[in-house]
N, C-alpha and C positions, 0 to 999 in steps of 0.2 A: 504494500500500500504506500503509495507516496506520500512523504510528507505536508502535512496539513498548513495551507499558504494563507494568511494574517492577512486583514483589511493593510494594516500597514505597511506587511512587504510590498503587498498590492499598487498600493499609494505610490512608495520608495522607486518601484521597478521603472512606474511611469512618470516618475518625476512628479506624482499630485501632492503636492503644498496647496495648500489653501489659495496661497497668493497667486500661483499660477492659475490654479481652475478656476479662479476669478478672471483674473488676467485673460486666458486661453480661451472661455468662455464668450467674452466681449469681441472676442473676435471672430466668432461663426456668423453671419450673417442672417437671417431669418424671414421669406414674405411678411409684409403686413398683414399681419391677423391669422399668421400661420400657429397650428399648432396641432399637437401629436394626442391622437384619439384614442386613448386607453379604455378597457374595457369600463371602469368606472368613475373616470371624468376625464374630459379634456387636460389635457395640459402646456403651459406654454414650454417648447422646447427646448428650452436655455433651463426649466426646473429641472432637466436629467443630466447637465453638465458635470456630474458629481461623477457618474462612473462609466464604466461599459455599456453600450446598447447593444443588446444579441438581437439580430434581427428573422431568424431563420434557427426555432426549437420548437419542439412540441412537449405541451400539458396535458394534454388531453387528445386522447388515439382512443376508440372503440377495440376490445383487449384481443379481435381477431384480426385488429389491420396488420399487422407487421407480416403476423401467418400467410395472411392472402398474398399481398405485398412478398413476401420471397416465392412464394407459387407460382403468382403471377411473371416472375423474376426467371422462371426456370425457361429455358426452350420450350418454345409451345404454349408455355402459360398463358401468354396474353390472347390466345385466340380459345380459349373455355369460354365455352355460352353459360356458364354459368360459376359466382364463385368457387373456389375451393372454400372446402369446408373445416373449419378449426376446432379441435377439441379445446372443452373446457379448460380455465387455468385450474389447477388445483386452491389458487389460491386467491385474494384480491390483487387486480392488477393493480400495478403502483399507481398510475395514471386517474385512479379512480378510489384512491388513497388519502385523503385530505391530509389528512394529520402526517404523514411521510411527505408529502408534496410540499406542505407548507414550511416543515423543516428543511428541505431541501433549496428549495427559495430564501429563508433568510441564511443557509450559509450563505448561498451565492451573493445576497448582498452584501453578506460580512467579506467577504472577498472581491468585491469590488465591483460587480454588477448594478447597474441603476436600475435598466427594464429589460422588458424581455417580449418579443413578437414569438407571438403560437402561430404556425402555419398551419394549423387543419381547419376543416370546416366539416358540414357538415356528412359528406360523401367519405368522409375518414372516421365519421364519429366522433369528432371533436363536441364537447360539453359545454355550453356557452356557461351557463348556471354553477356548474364545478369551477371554471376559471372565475370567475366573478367573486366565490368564496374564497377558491384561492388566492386572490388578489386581495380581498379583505383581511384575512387572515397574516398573511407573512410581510403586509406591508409593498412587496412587489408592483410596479404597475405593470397591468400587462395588455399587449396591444394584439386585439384578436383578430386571425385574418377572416376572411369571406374569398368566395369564388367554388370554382370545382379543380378538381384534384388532375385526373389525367385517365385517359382510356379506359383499362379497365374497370375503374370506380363511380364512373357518372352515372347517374338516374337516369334509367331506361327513356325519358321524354328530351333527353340532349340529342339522341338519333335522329327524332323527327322536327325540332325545335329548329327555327330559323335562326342567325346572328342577333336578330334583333330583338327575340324572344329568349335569348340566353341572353342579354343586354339587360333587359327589361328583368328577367329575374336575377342576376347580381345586382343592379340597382336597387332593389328591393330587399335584398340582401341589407343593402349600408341604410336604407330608410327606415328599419323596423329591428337593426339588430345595432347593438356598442362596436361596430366592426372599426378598426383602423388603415387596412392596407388591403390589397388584395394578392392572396398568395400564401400555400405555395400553388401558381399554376405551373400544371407540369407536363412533357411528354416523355416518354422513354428513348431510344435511343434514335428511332427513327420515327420521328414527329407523324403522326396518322393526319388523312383528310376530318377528321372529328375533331381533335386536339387542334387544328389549323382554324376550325370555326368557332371551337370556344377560346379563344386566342384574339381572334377578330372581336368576337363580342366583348371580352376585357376590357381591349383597345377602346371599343364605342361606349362601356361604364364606369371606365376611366374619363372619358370626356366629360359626362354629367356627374360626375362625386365626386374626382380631381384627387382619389385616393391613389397612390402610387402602388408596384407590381413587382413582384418576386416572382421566379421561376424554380421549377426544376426541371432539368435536363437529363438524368439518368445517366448512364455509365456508359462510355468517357466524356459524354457531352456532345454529341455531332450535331445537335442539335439545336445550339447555342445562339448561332447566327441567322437561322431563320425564323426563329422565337424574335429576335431582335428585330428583323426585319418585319415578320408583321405587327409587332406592337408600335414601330413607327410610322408604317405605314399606313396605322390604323389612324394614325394623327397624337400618338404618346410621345412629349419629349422623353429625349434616352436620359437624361439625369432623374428620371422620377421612373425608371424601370433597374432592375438587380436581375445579371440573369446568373441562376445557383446554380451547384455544385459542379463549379468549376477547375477545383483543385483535383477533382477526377480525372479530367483533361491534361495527362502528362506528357509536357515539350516543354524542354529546356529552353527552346527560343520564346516560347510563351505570345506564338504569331496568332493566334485567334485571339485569348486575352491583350492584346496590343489593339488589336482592330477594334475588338468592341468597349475599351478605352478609349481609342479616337475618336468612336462614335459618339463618345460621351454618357455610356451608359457607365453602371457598378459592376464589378465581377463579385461573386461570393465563392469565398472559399470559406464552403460550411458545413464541414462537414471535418474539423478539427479538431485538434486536441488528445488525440488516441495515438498509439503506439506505430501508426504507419504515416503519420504525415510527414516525415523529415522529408523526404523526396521533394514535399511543396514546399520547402522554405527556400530553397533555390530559386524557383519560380517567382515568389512573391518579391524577393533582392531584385531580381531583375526588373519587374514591374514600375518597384519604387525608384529604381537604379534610373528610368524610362522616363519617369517623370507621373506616374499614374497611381501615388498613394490614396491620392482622393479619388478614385474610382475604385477603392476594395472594399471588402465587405467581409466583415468574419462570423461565422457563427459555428454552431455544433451539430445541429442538426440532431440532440440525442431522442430517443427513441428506444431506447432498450431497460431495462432494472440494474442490469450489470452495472453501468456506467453512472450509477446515483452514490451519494457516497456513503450511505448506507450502508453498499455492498461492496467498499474497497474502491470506488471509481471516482474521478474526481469531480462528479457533480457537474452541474450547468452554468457553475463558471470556468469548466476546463478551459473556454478560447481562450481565458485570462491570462489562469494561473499553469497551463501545462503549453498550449502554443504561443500566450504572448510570452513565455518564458524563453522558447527556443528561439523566437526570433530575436529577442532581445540577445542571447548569447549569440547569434550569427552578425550582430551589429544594426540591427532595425536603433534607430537613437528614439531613445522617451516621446519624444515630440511627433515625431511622426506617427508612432503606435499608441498614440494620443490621439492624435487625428482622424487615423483607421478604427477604434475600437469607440472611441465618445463622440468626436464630431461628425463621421460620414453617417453612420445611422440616423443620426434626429435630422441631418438635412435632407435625407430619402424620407422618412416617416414622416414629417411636418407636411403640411399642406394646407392651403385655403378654401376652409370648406364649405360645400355649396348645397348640401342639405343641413338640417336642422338635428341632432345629438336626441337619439332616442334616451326616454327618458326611462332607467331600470331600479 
């Protein structure tokens, strides 16, 4: 089990003195009247300057996703007309665990996390009403996505549903539920004619909510740039789009994550903090090296029990305390891994928004 990492080593790593996250803080810039939609109130986005924003973890999974989710993962999975089937857990999933959740949220605050984006919704079994307690509970703010997930998991009426009617119900999504962002949307390796139309309609419910959009790409990400391409296509600036799990995506010369840097979108490498990411810390030097720290995005993407620290794993502040650690020893300087971990998130997540904060 790894040594247990202190709010204050936390602080130390990244150079947070008070004087500076004051300092540091004034200097991110913010729309007028932008501000960051947490499940239980608005916030202005300069009040999360204190620590890390994860923009891409999950709280809340229905205890058969992961099951289906690697089925689906196998050769052939993804063409079953019908789920695979999951045996019961023996036991309560953690995810549906209050009391275990809620301690695991205030360590990660004691180590240095502010907030935290859930990317499920409801096609994954994501819990709006457990995150809401959760969030009350441990003090966390937490910002819940909305949209649909990716091929195999959408609601049988996505098949027959027009752009505009997949439009119409994510908008209706951000009108009646505490959502902040939209995402994770996702395709697998090679993006489907279906995953191209809910992709489009994003595009068009991003226009009317002005909520910004995360991706997943699946394993190694081929699918990266065409994700990109129809979300601005659809009329989405690339600085209010993150397309995920890019640290999948292994090249040295890091020529796709360059492009979709140019373009001015985020890259996420989210899916850190575990025992196989050294490979991406090369990757990410070269980025910064490029000139494109303000186009990263870190998160974990955790998803399993293992990795709670509970059970020996280092919790959901791993991007912190186990990947901001190794890039800090590769030479990332405080200030920049300041920049990537506090101020690129709340400038993706803030927005000006154009419906009215359901009332819960």
């Amino acid at each position: 089990m790894a040594r247990s990492v202190s709010r204050r080593d936390v602080l130390g790593m990244f150079g947070f003195g008070a004087a500076a996250l004051s300092l540091r803080a004034s200097e991110v810039a913010f729309p007028k009247g932008a501000i960051i939609r947490t499940i239980l109130r608005d916030l202005k986005p300069e009040a999360l300057g204190g620590g890390a924003t994860l923009f891409h973890e999950h709280m809340s999974l229905a205890p058969d996703f992961m099951p289906r989710w690697i089925a689906f993962s196998r050769p052939g999975g993804r063409g079953n007309a019908a789920p695979p089937t999951a045996a019961a857990p023996a036991q309560t999933f953690f995810m549906q665990d209050l009391d275990l959740m809620v301690a695991e949220l205030k360590a990660a605050a004691a180590e240095g996390v502010s907030c935290i984006a859930d990317g499920g919704h409801a096609d994954m079994g994501r819990d709006l009403g457990f995150l809401k307690q959760l969030s009350e509970e441990s003090g966390m703010p937490i910002v819940a996505g909305a949209g649909y997930y990716s091929n195999p998991f959408y609601p049988e009426e996505i098949k027959t549903w027009s752009d505009d009617q997949i439009a119409q119900a994510l908008v209706h999504q951000v009108k009646t539920q505490p959502v902040g962002v939209f995402g994770e949307i996702g395709s697998w390796d090679e993006i489907t004619d279906l995953e191209r139309k809910v992709f489009r309609a994003v595009a068009k419910a991003h226009r009317e909510t002005n909520l910004s959009i995360f991706t997943h790409t699946g394993i190694p990400g081929k699918s990266a740039l065409e994700q990109l391409d129809i979300l601005e296509g659809g009329g989405v600036k690339t600085d209010r789009i993150v397309i995920g799990h890019l640290g999948n995506l292994s090249d040295p010369e890091v020529k796709v994550h360059k492009e979709i840097c140019k373009r001015g979108a985020f890259i996420g490498f989210d899916r850190q903090g575990g025992a196989g990411d050294a490979r991406q810390v090369p990757m990410v030097l070269a980025l910064i090296e490029a000139g494109y720290a303000g186009n990263l995005m870190f998160s974990s993407d955790l998803s399993s029990g293992n990795q709670l620290k509970k059970n020996g794993g280092a919790g959901y502040a791993k991007t912190v305390t186990v990947w901001g650690k190794k890039l800090t020893e590769a030479g990332v300087k405080d200030d920049v891994l300041h920049r990537i971990l506090v101020d690129n998130p709340r400038r993706f997540l803030a927005f000006v928004p154009k419906t009215k904060r359901v009332r819960s």
